[in-house]
VOGU-3710 file (C-alpha; in Angstrom, 3 decimals, decimal comma):
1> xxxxxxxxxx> 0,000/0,000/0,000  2,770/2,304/0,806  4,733/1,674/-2,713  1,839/2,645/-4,157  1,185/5,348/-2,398  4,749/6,669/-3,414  4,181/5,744/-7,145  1,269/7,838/-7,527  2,915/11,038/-5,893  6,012/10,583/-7,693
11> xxxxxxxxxx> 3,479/10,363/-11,141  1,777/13,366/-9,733  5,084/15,255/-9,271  6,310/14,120/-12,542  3,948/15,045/-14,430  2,675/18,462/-12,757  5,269/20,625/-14,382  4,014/19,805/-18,015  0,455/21,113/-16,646  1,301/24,262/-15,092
21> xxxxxxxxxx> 1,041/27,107/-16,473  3,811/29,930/-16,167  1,515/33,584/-15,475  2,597/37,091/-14,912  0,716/39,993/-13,478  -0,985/41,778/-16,078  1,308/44,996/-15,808  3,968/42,644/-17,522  3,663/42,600/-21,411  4,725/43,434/-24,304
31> xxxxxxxxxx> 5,320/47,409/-25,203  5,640/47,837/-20,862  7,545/50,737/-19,718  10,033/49,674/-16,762  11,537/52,356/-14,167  14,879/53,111/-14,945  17,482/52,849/-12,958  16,077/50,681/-10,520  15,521/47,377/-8,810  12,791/46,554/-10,089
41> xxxxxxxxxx> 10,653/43,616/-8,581  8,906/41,217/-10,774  6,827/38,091/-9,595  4,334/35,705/-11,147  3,043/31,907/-11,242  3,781/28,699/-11,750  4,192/24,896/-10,542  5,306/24,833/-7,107  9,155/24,035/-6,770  9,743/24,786/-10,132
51> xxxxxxxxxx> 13,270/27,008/-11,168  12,522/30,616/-13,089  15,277/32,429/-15,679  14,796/35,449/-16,143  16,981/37,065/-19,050  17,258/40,464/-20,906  18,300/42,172/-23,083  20,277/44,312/-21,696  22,565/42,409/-19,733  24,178/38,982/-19,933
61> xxxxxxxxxx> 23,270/37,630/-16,098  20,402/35,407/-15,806  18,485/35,964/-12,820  17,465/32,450/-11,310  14,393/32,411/-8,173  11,987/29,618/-7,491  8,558/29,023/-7,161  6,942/28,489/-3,488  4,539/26,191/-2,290  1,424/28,816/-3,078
71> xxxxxxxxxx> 2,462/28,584/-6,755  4,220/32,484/-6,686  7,467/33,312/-7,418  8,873/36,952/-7,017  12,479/38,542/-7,905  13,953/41,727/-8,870  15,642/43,159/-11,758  17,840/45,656/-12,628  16,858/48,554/-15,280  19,282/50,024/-17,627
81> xxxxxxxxxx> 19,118/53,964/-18,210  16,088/55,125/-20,012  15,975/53,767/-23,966  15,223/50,765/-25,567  13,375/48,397/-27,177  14,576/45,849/-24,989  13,332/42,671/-24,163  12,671/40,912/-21,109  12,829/36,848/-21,051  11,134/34,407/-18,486
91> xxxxxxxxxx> 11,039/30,766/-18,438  9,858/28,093/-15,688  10,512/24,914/-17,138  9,432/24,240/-21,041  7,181/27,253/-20,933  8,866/30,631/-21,960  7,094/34,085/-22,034  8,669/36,819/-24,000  8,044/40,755/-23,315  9,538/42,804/-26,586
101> xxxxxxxxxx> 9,210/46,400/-27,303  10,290/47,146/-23,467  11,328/50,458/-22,891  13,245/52,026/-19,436  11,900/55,189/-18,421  9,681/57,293/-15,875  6,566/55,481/-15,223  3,955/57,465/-13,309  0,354/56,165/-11,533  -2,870/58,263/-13,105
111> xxxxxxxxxx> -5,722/57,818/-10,682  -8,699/60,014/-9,758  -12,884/59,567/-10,398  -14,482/61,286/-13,883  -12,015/64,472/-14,557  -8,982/61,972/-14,171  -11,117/59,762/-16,242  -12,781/62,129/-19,079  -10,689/60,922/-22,268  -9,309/62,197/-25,310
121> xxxxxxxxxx> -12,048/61,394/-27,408  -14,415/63,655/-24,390  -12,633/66,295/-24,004  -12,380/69,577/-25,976  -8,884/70,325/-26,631  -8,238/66,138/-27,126  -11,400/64,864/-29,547  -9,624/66,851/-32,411  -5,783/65,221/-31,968  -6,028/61,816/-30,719
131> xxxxxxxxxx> -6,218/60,734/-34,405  -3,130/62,208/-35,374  -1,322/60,883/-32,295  1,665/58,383/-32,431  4,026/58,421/-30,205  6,626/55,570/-30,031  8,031/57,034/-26,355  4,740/57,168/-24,300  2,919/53,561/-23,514  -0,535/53,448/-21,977
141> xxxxxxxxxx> -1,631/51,067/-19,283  -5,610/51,001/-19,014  -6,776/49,323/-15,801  -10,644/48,446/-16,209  -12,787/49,986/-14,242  -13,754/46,887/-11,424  -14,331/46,504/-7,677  -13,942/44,037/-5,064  -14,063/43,077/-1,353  -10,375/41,907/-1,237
151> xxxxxxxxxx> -6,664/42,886/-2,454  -6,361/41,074/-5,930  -2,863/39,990/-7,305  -2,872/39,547/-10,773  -5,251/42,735/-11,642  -6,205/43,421/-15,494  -5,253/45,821/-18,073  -2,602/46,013/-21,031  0,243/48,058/-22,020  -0,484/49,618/-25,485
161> xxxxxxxxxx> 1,322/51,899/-28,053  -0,152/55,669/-27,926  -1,987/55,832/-30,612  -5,436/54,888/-32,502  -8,355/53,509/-30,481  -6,072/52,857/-26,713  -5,387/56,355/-27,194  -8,737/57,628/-28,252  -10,288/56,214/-25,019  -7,292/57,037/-22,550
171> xxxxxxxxxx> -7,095/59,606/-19,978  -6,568/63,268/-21,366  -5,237/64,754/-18,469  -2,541/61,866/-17,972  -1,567/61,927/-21,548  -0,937/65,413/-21,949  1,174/65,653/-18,642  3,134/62,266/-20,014  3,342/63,913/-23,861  4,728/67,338/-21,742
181> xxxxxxxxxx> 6,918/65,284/-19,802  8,369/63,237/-23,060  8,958/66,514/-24,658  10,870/67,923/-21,593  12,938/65,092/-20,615  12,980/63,113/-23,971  12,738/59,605/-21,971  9,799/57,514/-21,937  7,106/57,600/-20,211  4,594/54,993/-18,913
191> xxxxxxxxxx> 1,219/56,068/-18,256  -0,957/53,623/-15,679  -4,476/54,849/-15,607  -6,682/53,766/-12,701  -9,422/55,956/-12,463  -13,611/55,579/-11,648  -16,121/58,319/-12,200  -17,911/58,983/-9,269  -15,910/57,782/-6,733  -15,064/58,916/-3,285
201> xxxxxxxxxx> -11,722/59,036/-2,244  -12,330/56,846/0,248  -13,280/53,610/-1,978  -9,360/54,290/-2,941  -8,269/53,582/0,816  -7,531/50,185/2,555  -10,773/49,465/4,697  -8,864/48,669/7,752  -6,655/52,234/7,396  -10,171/53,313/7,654
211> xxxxxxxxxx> -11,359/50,952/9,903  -8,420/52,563/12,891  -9,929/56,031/12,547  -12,674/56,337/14,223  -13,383/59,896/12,997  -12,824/58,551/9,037  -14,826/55,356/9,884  -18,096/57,882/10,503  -17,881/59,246/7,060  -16,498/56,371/5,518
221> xxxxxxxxxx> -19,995/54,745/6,422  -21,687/57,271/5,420  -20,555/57,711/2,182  -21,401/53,477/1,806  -24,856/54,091/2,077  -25,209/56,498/-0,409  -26,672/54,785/-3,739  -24,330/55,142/-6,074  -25,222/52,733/-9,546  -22,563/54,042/-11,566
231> xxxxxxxxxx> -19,497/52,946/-9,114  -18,533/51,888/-5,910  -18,905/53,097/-2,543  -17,426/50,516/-0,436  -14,190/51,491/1,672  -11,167/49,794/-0,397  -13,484/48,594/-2,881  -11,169/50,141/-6,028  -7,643/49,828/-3,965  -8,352/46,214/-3,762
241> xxxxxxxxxx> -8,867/45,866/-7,742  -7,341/48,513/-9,089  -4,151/49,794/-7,439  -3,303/46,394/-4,896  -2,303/44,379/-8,603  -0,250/47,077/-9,387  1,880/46,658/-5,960  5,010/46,453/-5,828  5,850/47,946/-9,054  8,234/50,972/-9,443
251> xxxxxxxxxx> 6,773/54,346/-10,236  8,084/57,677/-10,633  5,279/59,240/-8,570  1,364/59,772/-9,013  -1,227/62,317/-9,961  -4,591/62,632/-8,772  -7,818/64,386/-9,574  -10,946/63,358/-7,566  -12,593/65,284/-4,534  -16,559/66,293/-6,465
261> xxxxxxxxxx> -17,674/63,225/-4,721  -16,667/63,958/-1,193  -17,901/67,526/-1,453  -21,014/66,239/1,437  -18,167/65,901/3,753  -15,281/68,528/2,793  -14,175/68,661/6,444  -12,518/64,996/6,689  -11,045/65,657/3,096  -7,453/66,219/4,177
271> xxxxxxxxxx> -6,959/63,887/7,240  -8,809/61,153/4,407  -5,945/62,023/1,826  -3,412/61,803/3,989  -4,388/58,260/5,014  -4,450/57,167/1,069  -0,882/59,300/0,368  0,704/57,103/3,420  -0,977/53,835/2,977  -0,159/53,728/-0,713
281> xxxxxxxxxx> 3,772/54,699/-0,266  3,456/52,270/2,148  2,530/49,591/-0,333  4,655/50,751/-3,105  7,818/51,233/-0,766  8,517/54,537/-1,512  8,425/58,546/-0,473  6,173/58,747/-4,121  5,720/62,377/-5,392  1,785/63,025/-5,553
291> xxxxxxxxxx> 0,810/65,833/-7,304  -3,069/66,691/-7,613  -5,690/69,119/-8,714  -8,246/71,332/-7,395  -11,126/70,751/-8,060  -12,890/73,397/-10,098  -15,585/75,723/-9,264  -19,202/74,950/-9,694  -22,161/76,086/-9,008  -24,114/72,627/-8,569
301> xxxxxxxxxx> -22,634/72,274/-4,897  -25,102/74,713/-4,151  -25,572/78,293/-3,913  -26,602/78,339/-0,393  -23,643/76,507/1,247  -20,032/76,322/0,887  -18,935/72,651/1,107  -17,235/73,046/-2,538  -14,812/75,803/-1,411  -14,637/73,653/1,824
311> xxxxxxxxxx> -12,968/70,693/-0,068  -10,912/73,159/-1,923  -9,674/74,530/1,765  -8,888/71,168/2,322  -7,414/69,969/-0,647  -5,287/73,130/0,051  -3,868/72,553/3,260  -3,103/68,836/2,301  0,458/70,406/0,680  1,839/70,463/4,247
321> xxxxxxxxxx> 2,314/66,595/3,389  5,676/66,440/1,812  6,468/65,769/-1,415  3,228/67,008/-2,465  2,387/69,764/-4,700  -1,296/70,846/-5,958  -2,087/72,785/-9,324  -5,093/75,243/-9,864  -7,425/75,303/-12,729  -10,184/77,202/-11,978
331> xxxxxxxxxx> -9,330/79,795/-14,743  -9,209/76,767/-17,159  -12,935/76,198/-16,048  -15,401/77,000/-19,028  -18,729/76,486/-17,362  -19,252/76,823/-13,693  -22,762/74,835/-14,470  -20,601/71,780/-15,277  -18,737/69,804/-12,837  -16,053/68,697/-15,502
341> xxxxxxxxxx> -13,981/71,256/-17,676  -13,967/69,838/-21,075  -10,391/71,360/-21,430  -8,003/68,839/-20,638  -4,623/69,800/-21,825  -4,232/72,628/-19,552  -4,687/70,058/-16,204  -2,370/67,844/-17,828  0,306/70,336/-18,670  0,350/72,477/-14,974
351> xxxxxxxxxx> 0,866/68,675/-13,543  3,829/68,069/-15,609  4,991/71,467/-15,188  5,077/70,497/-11,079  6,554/67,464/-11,812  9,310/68,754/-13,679  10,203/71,485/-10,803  9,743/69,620/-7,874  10,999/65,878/-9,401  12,847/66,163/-11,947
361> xxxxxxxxxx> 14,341/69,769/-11,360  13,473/71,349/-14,792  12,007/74,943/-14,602  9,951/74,453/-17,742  6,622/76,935/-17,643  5,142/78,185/-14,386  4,665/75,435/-11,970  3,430/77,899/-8,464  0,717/79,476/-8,033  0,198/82,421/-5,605
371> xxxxxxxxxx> -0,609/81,665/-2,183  -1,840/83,633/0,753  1,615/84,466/3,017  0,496/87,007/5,920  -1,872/89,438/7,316  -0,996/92,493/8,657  -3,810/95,565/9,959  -2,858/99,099/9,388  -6,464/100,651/11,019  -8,794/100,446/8,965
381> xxxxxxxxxx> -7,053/98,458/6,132  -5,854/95,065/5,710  -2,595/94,358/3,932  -2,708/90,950/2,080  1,548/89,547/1,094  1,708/86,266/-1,110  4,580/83,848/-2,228  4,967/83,029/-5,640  4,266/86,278/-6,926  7,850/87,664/-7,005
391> xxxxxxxxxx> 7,048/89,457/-10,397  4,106/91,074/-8,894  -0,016/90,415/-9,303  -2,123/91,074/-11,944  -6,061/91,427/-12,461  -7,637/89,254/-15,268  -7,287/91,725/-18,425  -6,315/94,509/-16,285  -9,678/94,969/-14,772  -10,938/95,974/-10,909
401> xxxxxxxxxx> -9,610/93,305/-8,885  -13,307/91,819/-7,101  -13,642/88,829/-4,792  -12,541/90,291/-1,439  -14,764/90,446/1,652  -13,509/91,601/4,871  -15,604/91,197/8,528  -14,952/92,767/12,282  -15,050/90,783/15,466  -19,063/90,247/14,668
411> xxxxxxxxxx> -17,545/87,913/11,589  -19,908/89,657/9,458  -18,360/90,121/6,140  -18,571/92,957/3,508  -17,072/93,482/0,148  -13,752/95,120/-0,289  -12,463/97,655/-1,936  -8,990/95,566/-3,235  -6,000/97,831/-4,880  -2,847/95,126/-5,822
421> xxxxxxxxxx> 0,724/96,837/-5,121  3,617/94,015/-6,335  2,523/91,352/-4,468  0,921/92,192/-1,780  -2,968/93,661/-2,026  -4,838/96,167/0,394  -7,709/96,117/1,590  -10,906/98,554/2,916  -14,404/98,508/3,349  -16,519/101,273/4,866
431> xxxxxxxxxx> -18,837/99,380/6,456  -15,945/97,984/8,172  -14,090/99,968/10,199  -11,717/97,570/12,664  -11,237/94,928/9,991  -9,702/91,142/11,538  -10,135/89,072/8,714  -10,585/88,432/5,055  -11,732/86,037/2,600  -11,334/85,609/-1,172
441> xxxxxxxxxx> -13,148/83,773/-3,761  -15,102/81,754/-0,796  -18,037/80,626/-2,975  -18,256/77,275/-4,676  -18,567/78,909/-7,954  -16,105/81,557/-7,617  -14,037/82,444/-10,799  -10,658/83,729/-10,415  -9,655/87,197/-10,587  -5,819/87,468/-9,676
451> xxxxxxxxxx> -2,996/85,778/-10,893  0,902/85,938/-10,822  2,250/87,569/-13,779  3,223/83,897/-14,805  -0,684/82,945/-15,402  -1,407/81,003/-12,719  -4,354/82,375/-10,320  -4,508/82,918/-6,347  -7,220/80,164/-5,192  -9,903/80,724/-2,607
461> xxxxxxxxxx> -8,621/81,269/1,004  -9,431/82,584/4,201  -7,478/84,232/6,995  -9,968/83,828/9,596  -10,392/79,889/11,386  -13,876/80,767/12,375  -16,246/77,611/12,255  -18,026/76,896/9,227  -20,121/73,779/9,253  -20,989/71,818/5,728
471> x> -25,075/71,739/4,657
//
């Protein structure tokens, strides 16, 4: 009985090799872009016990691992300089898999709900170009849109070549900050989209990050029960389909645009963010850049409330997270009666243009926007000073500067008179005699008015800290 016992697990074994199949993650294919310069880690499937050789192109050492007992194998490799076509060579037994049309290069994460995700073929400045579009140094990895209850491994999506119909349907905002990045670095760029209209930032978080915060855990429960039949609403719902597959390849960094669908709760916006910034550079094993938008003014938050400029308050004060770096496009916003600017490029571009200062240290275009620095009182006026405004401000087209409202200790607020000397502006009301505090812009739908001479506007702030509560 024993013999035979032994035969059949010796046929078993024998035999199991020529049944198993090798498998990578789906980020591994043909026409991939690899981090250069890097170890970069690689893993996949096959028969338990079984040897993997890994060869490229690149360089004559064959890198050697072997599968464990759950059927995954994991190693790393090491890039060459940006370039190629290379190719990247795996084999577990008879079976071989063969990656061509590699290329080394900067590979950034594109995530976000509907702005991230309004595509070339959507959006005004893209539905005209896509057509045309070829280029050989920018790949584009589309992960489908797909939730679920636990961290997946292998994920879906493909790497394709920019151009035709993966183009036509890809992100506009992440290929025009990849296309500006290509033309300013001349490497290539990879271009992972993960994106889900809709969404709340918090279906984007690990549930139990959540889960430990009991203040996040309120909202996060809230936000669950709202109906939403165009996309999740679960906590980690998209992180566990669409970003935990992706783990632990190398990026660059990642940009984000999402925060119209946690405008019911603006004032857990930041602490939320910061949760998703730290648990996903947790995951990925690295201090990633993550550079975001604003979200733009509109006037279907409500005309009655303030929640919109809320989030934007919030979304604000989230650059005191390093390595983080936020771009304005509220001047870029052509309709304040629709929640998504159909101009794309512009998004796209002032990302890049932050990527290039603060990453890669290339001062290509204007990258800061003004900010609020300090508040001084001079009786009866307020003096406003602001960084990144070295040149001086400017009104839009030279006109009377609008927007300001100043309030007394009663915190009721007036409009301003506003005059703009170099960068600072100065304030006055009438109807305001011992002035303590100002506000600009602080409407949901509010337009901008000033910018730097570079272009780039001053967003809504406040000076005051006075309670405000979301309706």
């Amino acid at each position: 009985m024993r013999n035979r016992i032994l035969l059949f697990i010796i046929h078993i074994v024998s035999f199991y090799p020529a049944m198993a199949q090798l498998r990578l993650p789906s980020l591994f294919s043909s026409h991939m872009v690899i981090q250069r310069e890097t170890e970069l880690p690689i893993w996949g499937w096959a028969g338990p016990t079984q040897d993997i050789q890994i060869q490229v192109s690149w360089d004559t050492t064959t890198i050697q691992t072997r599968v464990s007992n759950t059927s995954m194998w994991k190693t790393t490799i090491k890039t060459p300089p940006a370039g190629g076509p290379h190719t990247i060579t795996i084999r577990a037994g008879s079976e071989e898999k063969v990656l061509d049309n590699v290329l080394s290069g900067e590979v950034w994460l594109c995530s976000g709900q509907s702005n991230m995700e309004w595509s070339m073929e959507a959006s005004a400045d893209g539905n005209q170009e896509w057509a045309k579009i070829n280029d050989a140094q920018i790949r584009l990895f589309q992960v489908p849109r797909w939730a679920a209850n636990s961290p997946q491994l292998k994920g879906e999506g493909d790497w394709n070549l920019c151009t035709g119909e993966p183009l036509r349907w890809f992100s506009a905002v992440a290929y025009y900050f990849g296309k500006t990045l290509n033309n300013e670095l001349q490497i290539p760029i990879g271009l992972i989209h993960s994106s889900w209209g809709g969404t709340p930032a918090e279906v984007w978080v690990p549930q139990e990050v959540l889960d430990e915060d009991p203040y996040l855990k309120v909202v996060a429960d809230k936000q669950s029960a709202i109906d939403r039949p165009w996309c999740p609403s679960t906590p980690g719902a998209a992180y566990n389909s669409m970003i935990a597959p992706l783990i632990p390849y190398k990026l660059s960094g990642v940009i984000w645009y999402q925060g119209e669908s946690n405008v019911a709760f603006p004032l857990t916006y930041k602490l939320l963010m910061e949760k998703l910034i730290s648990s996903w550079r947790k995951a990925f094993q690295s201090d990633l850049p993550f550079y975001y938008v604003q979200i733009a003014p509109f006037a279907g938050y409500g005309s009655d409330n303030q929640n919109g400029v809320l989030l934007r308050e919030q979304q604000a004060k989230l650059q005191e997270v390093p390595n983080t770096g936020m771009v304005i496009i509220s001047d870029v916003t052509d309709d304040i009666n629709d929640v998504h600017p159909k101009y794309k490029k512009p998004v796209g571009e002032r990302l890049a243009h932050l990527a290039l200062a603060k990453t890669y240290q290339v001062q290509k275009g204007a990258s800061l926007y003004p900010i609020f620095n300090s508040m001084k009182i001079e009786g009866s006026r307020i003096i406003l000073t602001f960084d990144n405004a070295s040149n001086g401000l400017v009104t839009k087209n030279g006109r009377e500067l609008n927007g300001f409202v100043i309030a007394g200790k009663d915190q009721k607020f007036y409009p301003a008179k506003a005059v703009v000397q170099k960068n600072t502006v100065i304030l006055s009301s009438s109807r305001v005699k011992q002035p303590v505090a100002a506000r600009f812009e602080w409407a949901n739908d509010a337009l901008p008015h000033l910018f730097n001479k570079e272009g780039l506007p001053v967003a809504s702030f406040r000076t005051d800290d006075w309670p405000i509560l979301p309706q």
